[in-house]
C-alpha positions in Angstrom: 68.9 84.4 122.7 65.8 85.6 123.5 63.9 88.7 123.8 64.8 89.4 127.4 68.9 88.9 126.6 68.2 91.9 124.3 66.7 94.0 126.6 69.2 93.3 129.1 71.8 94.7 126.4 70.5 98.3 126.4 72.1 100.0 129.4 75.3 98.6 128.5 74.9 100.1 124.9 73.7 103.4 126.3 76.4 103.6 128.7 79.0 102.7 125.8 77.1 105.7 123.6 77.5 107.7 126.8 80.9 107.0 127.4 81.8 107.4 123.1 80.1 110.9 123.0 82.1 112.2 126.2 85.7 111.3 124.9 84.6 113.0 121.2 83.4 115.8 122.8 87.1 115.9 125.1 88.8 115.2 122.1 87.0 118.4 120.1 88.1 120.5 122.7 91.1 119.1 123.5 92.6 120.2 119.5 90.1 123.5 120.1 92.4 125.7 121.3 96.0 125.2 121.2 98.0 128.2 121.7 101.3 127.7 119.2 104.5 129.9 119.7 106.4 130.7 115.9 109.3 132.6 115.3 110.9 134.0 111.6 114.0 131.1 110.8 117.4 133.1 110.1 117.3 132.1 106.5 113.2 133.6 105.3 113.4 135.5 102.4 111.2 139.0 101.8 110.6 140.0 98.8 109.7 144.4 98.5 107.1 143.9 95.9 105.3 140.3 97.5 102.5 139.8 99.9 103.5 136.1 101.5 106.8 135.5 103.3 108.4 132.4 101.5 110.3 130.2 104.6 112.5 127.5 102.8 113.9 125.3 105.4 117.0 124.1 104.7 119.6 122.7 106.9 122.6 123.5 105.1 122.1 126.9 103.7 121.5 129.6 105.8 120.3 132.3 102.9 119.9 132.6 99.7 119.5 136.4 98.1 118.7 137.0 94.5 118.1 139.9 92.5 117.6 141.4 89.2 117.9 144.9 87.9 118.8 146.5 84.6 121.0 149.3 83.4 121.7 150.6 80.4 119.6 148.1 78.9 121.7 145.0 80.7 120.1 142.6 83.1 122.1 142.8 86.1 122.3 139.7 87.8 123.4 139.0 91.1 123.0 135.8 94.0 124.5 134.8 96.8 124.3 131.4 98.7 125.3 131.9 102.7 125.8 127.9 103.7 126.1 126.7 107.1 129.6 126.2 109.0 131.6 123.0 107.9 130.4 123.5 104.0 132.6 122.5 101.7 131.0 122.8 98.4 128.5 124.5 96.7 128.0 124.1 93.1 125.0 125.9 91.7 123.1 126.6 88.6 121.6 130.4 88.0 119.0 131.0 85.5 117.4 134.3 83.8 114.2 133.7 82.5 112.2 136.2 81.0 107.8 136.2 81.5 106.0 136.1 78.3 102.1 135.8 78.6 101.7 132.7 80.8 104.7 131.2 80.3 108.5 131.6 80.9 111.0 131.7 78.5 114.5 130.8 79.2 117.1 134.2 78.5 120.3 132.4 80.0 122.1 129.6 82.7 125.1 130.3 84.4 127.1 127.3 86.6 129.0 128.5 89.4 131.0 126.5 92.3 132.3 127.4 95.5 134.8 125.3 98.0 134.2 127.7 100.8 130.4 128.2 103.0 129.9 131.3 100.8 129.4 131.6 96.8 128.9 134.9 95.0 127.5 135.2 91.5 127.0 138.3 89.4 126.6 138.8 85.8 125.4 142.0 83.7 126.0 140.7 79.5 122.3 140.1 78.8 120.4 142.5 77.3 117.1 142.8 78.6 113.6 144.7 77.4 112.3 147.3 79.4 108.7 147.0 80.6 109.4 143.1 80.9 109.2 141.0 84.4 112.1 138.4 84.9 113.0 136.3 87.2 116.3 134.7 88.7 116.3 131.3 89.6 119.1 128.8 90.8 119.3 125.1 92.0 122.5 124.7 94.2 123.8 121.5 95.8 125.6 122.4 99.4 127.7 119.7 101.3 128.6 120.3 104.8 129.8 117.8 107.0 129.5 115.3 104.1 125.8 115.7 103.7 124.6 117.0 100.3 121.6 118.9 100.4 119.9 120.5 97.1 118.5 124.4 97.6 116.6 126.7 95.6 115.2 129.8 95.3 114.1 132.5 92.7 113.6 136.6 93.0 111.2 138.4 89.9 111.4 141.6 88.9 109.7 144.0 86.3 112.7 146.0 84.2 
């Protein structure tokens, strides 16, 4: 190929840079401004004392609701697990854990099962120390329909 070939290239190239530029520039504000329509699922948990909104999505639990208080120096422990309709078991793990420094340490587990869409747990032996933040955690596997489905969620609170 000779010089003139090469020459004869260029309004092809320019038109190809042309042509490049105009569908970056479409695409750019094409993503630019998309308006997007959101709504709060049934099962979002609030927490009083947080800042965020936590949204687990699950399929097969509709909410989960933890809490922690203390009386009469007892940590009074309490969760429920709302699953959807056609559940037919729940079996769950709950577990006090108490924050020290950094780290947490573990105060006490509790396994509980259900063969209904709905388990219950409460629990007020552990003695607890005032001035102290702990937090309530549990791990729960919920069937419905014959499709098992592991959850979890945890609530803190200072005692």
């Amino acid at each position: 190929m000779g010089p003139a070939n090469v020459k004869g290239c260029e309004p092809m190239k320019r038109s190809i840079v042309k042509m490049a530029a105009s569908m970056l520039v479409g695409v750019i504000l094409l993503i630019q401004d998309i308006p997007a329509n959101a709504r709060t699922p049934p099962n979002a948990l609030r927490d009083v004392d947080s800042i965020a909104m936590i949204v687990p999505l699950w399929t097969n639990a509709n909410n989960i609701s933890l809490s922690v208080t203390s009386s009469s120096g007892k940590a009074n422990c309490f969760g429920l697990i709302d699953a959807a309709t056609g559940t037919t078991s729940i079996k769950a793990t709950f577990k006090l854990e108490r924050k020290n420094g950094l780290s947490w340490e573990h105060e006490k587990t509790w396994s509980k099962e259900s063969s209904t869409k709905t388990l219950t747990f409460s629990d007020k032996t552990r003695s607890v120390m005032a001035g102290h933040t702990y937090r309530l955690s549990v791990v729960a596997v919920v069937v419905t329909n014959g499709v098992s489905e592991t959850v979890s969620s945890s609530s803190e609170s200072k005692l």
